[in-house]
Residue frames relative to the residue before (quaternion, step in Angstrom):
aa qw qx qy qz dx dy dz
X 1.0000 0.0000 0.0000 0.0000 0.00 0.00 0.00
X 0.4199 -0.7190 0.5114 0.2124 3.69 -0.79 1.14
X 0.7399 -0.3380 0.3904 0.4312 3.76 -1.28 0.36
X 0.4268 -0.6153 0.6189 0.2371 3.74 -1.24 0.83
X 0.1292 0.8366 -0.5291 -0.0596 3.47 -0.96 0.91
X 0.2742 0.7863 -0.4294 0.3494 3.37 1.62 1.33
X 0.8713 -0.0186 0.3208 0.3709 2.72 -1.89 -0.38
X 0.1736 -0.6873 0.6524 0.2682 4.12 -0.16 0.95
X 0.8185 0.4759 -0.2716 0.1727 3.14 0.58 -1.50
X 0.3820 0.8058 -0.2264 0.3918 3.50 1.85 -0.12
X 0.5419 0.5504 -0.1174 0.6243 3.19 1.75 -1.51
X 0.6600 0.6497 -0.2063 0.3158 3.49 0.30 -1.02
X 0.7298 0.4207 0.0589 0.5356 2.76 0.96 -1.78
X 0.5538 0.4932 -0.3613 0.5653 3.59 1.35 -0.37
X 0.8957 0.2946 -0.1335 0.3052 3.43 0.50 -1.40
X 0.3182 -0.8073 0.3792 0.3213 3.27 1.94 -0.02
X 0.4059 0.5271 -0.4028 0.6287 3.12 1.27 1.06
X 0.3541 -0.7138 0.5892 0.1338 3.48 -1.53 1.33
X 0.1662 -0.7606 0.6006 0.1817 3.97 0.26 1.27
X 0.7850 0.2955 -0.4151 0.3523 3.74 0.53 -0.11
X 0.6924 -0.5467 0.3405 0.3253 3.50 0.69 0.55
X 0.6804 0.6045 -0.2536 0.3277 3.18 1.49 -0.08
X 0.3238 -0.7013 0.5385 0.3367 3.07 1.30 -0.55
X 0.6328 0.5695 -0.4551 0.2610 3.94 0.73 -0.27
X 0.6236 0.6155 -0.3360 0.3456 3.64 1.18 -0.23
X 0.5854 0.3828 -0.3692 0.6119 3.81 1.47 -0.70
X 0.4972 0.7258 -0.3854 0.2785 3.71 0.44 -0.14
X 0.6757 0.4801 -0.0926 0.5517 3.31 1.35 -1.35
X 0.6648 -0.1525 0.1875 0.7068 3.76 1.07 -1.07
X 0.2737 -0.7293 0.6233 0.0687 3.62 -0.58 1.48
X 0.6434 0.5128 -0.4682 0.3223 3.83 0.85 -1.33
X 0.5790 -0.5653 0.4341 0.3960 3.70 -1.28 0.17
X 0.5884 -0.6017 0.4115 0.3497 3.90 -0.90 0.68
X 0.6278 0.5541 -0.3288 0.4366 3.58 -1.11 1.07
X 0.5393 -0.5798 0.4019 0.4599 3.82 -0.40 0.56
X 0.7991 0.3276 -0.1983 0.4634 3.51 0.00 -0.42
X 0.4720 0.6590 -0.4989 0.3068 3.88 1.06 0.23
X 0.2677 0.7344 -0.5388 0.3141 3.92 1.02 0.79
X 0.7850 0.2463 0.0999 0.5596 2.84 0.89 -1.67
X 0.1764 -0.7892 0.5874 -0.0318 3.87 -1.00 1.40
X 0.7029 -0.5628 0.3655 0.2356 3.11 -0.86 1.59
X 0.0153 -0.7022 0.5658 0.4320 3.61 -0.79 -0.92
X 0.6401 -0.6602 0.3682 0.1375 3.11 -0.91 0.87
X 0.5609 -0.6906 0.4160 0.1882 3.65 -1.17 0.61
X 0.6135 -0.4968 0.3951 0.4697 3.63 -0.43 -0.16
X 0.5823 0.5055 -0.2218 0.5968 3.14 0.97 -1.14
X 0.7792 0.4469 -0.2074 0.3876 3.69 0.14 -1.19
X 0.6049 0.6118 -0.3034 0.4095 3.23 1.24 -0.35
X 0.7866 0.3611 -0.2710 0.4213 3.06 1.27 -1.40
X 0.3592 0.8053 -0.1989 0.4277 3.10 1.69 -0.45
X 0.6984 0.2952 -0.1531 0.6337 3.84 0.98 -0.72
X 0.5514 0.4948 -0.4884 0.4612 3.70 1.38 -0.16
X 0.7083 0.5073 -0.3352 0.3587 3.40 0.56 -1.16
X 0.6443 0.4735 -0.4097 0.4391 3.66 0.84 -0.98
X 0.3432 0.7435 -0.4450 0.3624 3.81 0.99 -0.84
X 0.7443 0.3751 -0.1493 0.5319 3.29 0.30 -1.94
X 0.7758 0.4365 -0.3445 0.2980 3.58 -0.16 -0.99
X 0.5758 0.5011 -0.3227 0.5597 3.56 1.42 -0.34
X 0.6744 0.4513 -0.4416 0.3828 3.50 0.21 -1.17
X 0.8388 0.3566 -0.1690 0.3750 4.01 0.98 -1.09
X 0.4806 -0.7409 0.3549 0.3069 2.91 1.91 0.69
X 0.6706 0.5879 -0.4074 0.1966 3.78 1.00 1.30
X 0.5633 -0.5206 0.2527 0.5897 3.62 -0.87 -0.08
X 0.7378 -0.2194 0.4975 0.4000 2.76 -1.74 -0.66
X 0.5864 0.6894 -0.2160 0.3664 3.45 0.77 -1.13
X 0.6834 0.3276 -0.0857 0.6467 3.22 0.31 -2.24
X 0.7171 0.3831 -0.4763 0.3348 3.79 -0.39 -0.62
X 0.6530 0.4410 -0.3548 0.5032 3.70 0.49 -0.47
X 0.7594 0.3666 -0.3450 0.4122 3.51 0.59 -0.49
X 0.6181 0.5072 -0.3867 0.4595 3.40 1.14 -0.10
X 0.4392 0.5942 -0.3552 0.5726 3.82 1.78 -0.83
X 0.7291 0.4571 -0.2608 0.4376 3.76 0.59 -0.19
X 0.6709 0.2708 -0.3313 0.6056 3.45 0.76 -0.77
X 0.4968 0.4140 -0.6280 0.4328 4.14 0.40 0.29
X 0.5313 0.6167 -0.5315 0.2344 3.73 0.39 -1.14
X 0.6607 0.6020 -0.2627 0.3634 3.48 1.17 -2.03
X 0.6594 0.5391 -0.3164 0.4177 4.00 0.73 -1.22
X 0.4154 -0.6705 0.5573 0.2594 3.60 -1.44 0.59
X 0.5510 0.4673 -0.5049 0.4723 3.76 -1.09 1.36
X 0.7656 -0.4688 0.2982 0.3244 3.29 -1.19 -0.30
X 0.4263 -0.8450 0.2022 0.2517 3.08 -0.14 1.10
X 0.6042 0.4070 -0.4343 0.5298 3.90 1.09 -0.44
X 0.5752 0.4291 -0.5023 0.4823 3.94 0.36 -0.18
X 0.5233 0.5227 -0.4833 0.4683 4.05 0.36 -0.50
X 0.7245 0.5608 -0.2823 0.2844 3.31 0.60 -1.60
X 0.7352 0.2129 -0.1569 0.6241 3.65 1.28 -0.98
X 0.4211 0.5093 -0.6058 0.4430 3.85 0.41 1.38
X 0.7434 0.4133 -0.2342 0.4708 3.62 1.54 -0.50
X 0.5321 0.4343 -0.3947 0.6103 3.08 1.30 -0.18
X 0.6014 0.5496 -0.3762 0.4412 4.07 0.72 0.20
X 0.6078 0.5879 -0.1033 0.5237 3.19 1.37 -1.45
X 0.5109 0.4423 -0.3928 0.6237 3.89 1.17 0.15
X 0.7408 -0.5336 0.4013 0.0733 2.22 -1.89 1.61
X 0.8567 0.1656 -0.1899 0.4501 3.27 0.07 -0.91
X 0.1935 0.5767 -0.4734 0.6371 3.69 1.67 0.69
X 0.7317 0.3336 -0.3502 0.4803 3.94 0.05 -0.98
X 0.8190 0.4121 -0.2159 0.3360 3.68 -0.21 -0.93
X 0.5547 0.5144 -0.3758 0.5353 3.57 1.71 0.15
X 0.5639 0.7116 -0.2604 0.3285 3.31 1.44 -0.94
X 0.7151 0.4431 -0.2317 0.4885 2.56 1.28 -2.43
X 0.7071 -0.4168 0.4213 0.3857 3.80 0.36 -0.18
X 0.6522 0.6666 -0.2370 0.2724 4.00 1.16 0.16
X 0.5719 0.0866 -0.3230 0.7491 2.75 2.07 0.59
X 0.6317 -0.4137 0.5183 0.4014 3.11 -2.07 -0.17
X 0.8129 0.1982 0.0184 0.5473 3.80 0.32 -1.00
X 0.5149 -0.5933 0.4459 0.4290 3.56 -1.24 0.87
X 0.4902 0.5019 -0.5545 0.4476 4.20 1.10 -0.72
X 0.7289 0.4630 -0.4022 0.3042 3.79 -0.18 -1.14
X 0.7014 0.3346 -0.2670 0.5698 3.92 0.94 -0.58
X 0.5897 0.4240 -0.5572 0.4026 3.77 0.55 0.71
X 0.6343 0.3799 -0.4484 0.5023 3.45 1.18 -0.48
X 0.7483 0.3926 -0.4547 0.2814 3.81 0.34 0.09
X 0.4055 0.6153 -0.3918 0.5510 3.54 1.50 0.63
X 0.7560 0.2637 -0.1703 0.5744 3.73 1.12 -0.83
X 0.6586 0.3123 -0.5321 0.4308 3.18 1.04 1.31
X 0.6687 -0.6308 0.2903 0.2660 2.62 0.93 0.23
X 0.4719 0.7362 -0.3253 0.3599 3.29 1.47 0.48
X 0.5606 0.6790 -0.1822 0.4377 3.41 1.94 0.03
X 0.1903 -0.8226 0.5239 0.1124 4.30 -0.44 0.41
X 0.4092 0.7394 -0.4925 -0.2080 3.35 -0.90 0.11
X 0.7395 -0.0511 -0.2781 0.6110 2.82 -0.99 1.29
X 0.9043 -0.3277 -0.0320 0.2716 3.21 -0.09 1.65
X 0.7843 0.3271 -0.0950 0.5184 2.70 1.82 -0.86
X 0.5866 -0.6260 0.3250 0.3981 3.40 -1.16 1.44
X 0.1031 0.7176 -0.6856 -0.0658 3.47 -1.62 0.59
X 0.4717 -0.6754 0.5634 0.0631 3.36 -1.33 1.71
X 0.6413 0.4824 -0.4514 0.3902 4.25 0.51 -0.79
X 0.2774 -0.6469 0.6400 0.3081 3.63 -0.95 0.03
X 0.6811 0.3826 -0.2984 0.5483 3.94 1.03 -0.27
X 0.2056 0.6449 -0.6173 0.4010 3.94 1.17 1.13
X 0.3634 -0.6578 0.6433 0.1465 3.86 -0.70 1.61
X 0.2604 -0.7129 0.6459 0.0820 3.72 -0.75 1.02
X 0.2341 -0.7707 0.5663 0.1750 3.57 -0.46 1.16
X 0.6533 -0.5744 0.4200 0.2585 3.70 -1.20 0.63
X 0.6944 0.2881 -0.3117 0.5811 3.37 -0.40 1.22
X 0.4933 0.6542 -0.3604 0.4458 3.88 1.02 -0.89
X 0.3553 -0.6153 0.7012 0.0597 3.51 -1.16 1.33
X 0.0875 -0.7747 0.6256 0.0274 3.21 -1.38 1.20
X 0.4313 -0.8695 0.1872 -0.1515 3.59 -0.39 1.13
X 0.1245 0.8101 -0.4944 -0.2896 3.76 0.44 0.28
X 0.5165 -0.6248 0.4591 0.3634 3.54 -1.00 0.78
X 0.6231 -0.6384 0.3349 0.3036 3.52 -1.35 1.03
X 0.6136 0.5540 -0.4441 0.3455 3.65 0.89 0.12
X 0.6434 0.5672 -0.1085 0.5025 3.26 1.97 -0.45
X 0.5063 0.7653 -0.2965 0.2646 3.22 1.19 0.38
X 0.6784 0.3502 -0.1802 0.6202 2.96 2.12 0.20
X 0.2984 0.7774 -0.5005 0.2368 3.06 1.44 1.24
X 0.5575 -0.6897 0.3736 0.2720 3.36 -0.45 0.90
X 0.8633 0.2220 -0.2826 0.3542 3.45 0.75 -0.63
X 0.4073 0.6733 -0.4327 0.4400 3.49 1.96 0.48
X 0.7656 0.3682 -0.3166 0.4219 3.67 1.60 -0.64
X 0.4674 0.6199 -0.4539 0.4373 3.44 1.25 0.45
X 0.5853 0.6093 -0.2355 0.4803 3.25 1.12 -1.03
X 0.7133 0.3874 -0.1906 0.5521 4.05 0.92 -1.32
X 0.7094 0.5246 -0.2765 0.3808 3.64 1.24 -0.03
X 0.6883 0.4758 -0.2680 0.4775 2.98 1.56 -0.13
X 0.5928 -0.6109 0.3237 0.4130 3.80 -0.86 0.38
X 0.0988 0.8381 -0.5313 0.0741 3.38 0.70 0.81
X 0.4294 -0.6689 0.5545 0.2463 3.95 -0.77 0.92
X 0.1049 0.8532 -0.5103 0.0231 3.08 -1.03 1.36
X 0.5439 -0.7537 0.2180 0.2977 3.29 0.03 1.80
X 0.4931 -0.7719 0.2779 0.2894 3.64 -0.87 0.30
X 0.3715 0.8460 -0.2320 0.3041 2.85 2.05 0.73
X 0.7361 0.3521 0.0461 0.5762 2.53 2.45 -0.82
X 0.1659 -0.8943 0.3592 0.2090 3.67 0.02 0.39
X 0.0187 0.8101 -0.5857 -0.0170 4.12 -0.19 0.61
X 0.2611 -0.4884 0.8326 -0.0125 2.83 -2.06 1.38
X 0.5334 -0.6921 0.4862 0.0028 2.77 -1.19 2.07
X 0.6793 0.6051 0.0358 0.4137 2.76 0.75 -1.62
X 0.7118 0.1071 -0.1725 0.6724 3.61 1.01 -0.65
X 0.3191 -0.7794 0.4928 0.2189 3.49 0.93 0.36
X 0.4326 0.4795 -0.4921 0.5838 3.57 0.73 1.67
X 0.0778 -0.6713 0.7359 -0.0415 3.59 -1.78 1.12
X 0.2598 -0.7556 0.5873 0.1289 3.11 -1.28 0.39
X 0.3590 -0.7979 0.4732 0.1028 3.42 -1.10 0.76
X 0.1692 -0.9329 0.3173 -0.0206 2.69 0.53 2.03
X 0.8031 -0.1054 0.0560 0.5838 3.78 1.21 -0.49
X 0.5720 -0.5645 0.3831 0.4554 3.27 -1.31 0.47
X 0.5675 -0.5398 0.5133 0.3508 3.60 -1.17 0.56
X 0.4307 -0.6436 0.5972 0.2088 3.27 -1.26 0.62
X 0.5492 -0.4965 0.4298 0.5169 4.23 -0.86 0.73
X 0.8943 0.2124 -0.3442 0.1916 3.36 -0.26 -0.97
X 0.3296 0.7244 -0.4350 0.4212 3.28 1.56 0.95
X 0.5458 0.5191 -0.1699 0.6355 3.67 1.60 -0.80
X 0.8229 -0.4040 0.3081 0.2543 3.14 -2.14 0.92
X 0.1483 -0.7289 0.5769 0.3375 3.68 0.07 0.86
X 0.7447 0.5280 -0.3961 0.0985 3.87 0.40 -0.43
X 0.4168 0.6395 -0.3753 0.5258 3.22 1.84 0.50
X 0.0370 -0.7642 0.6416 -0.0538 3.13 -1.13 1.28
X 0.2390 -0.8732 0.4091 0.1140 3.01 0.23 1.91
X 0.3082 0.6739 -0.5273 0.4157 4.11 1.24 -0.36
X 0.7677 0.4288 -0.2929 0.3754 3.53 -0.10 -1.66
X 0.7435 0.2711 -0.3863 0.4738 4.08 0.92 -0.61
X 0.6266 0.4185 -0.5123 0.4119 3.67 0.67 0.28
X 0.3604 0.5659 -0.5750 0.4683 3.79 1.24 0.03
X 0.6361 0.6897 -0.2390 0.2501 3.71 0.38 -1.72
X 0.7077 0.4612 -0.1215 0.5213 3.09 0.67 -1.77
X 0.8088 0.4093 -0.1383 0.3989 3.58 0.65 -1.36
X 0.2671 0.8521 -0.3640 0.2646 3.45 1.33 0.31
C-alpha cells in the first residue's frame, strides 16, 4: 500500500487521534467520519493493535513498506524494541526539520526535503527517510533563505522539543540526542505495534 495522501483530517477523526499533533482536528468534529461515526465499535485484539500501528504510519506520513522496514532495523538495535521503533521514525529527516520548527506539518517539510531546499552537514539531501545521525546539523541551504514559508514557520511560536537545538537566525538546528519516550506522543502505545508485527 502506497503513502496516504488524503484528507489528514479524515484519519484523525477515524482514529481519534490528532496525526498533526495539534489536537485542532478532533476539536471541530471528534465523532469518526461517515453516517454512523456517533457511535465506535469496540475493537478486537487484533483491531486494537491494528489502529495503533496505523496511528503511527499516519502521524509520520508512511507506507506500509517503510514502516515495516524501519520496525525491522529497530528489531536489529539494543533496548526495547517499540521505543527503538519511534527514535527512527524521529531520526528522519523531514521528522527533523518539522521538529526544528521549518515547517508547519511533517507533509510541508517532506516537500521541502524533496526540493531540495534542505543541508546536512553541508550537504544537500532530497530523501525525506535520510536517518539523521546524532550530533549532525540540519540546514536551510543558502539559496533558500528567503523562502517564504520556512520564514513564517521560524516566526511563529512553534514548540521546539529539547531534543533538538535551532539557530533562528542561521536558520540551522542540530540534532543533539535521541529524545527520551516521555518526550514523544504519549498517545502511541508502541507494545501494541510490536504485539502487531510479532503476531
Amino acid at each position: 500500500m502506497s503513502r496516504y495522501t488524503g484528507p489528514v483530517y479524515k484519519k484523525s477523526r477515524r482514529y481519534g487521534f490528532s496525526t498533526l499533533e495539534t489536537g485542532k482536528e478532533l476539536r471541530r468534529k471528534p465523532t469518526a467520519p461517515g453516517i454512523h461515526g456517533t457511535s465506535r465499535k469496540k475493537l478486537s485484539e487484533y483491531g486494537v493493535q491494528l489502529q495503533e500501528k496505523q496511528k503511527v504510519r499516519f502521524l509520520y506520513g508512511l507506507s506500509e513498506k517503510q514502516l515495516r522496514k524501519t520496525f525491522d532495523a529497530a528489531g536489529k538495535m539494543q533496548g526495547i524494541h517499540g521505543y527503538n521503533l519511534l527514535v527512527l521514525l524521529e531520526s528522519r529527516l523531514d521528522n527533523l526539520v518539522y521538529r526544528m520548527g521549518f515547517a508547519k506539518t511533517r507533509k510541508a517539510a517532506r516537500q521541502l526535503v524533496n526540493h531540495g531546499h534542505i543541508l546536512v552537514d553541508g550537504k544537500k539531501v532530497d530523501i525525506p527517510s535520510f536517518r539523521v545521525k546524532v550530533g549532525s546539523t540540519v540546514s536551510v541551504k543558502e539559496s533558500s533563505m528567503d523562502h517564504p514559508s520556512i520564514n513564517e514557520c521560524l516566526n511563529m511560536d512553534i514548540n521546539i522539543p529539547s531534543f533538538v537545538t535551532v539557530d533562528k537566525a542561521k536558520k540551522s538546528g542540530v540534532y543533539v540526542r535521541y529524545p527520551e519516550r516521555e518526550e514523544l506522543n504519549a498517545d502511541i502505545n508502541e507494545a501494541l505495534i510490536v504485539e502487531f508485527y510479532n503476531r
